[in-house]
C-alpha positions in Angstrom: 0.0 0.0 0.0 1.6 3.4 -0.8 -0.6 6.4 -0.5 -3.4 4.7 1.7 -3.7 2.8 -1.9 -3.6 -0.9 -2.0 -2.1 -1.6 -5.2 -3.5 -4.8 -6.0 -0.7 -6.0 -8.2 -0.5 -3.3 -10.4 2.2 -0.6 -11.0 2.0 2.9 -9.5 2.0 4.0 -12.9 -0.8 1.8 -13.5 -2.7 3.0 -10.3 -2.2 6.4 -11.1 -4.3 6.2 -14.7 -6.8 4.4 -12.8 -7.2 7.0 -10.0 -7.5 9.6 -13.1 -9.6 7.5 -14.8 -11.5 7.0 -11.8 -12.1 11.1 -10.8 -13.3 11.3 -14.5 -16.1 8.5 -14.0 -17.1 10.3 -10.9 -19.5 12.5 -11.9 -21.5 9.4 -13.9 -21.5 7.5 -10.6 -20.9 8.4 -7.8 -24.0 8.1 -6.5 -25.1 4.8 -8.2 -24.9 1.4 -6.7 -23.0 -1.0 -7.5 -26.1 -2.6 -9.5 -26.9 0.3 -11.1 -24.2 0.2 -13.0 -25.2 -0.8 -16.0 -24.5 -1.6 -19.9 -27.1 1.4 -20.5 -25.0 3.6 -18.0 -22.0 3.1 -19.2 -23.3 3.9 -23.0 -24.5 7.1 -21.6 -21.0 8.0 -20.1 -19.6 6.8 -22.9 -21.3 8.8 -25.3 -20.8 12.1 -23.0 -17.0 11.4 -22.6 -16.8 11.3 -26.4 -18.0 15.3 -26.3 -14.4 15.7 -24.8 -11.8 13.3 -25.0 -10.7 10.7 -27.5 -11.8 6.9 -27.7 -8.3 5.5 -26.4 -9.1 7.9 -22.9 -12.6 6.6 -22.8 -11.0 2.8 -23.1 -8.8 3.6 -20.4 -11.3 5.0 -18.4 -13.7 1.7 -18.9 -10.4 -0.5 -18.4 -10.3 0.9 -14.9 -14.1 0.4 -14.0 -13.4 -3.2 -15.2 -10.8 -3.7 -13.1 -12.7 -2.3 -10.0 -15.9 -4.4 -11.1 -13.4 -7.5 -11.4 -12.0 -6.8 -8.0 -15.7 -6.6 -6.6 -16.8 -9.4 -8.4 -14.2 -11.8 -6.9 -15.1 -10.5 -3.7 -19.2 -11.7 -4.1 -20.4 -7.9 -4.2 -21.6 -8.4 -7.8 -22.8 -11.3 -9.6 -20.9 -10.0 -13.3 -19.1 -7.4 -14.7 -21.0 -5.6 -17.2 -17.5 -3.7 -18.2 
């Protein structure tokens, strides 16, 4: 853990995209469940991220939800990983 981040098996370059990637998918869902996020949800943020960045940030920025959603999946929070 460096930062009061555990790092999960992942670089600190690699955690620092993610926590980037994460503040951008913030405003999206920071206030939704874990179930409610959704295929539909992620189109919408999709589709608003395109307004400002390119498709390869929008891929990281999904990349990182995966990897959360992965992480929560293999602890029984979710049932799949709609990322």
């Amino acid at each position: 853990m460096r930062d009061g981040i555990p790092r999960l098996g992942i670089s600190d370059q690699t955690a620092k995209r993610y926590i980037c990637s994460l503040r951008a998918l913030d405003p999206f869902f920071a206030d939704a469940t874990l179930d409610q996020i959704t295929r539909s949800a992620l189109h919408t943020f999709t589709k608003e991220r395109k307004r400002t960045v390119k498709n390869a940030t929008i891929k990281r920025d999904l990349t990182a939800l995966s990897s959360l959603l992965t992480y929560c999946l293999q602890n029984d929070w979710i049932e799949h990983n709609v990322a």
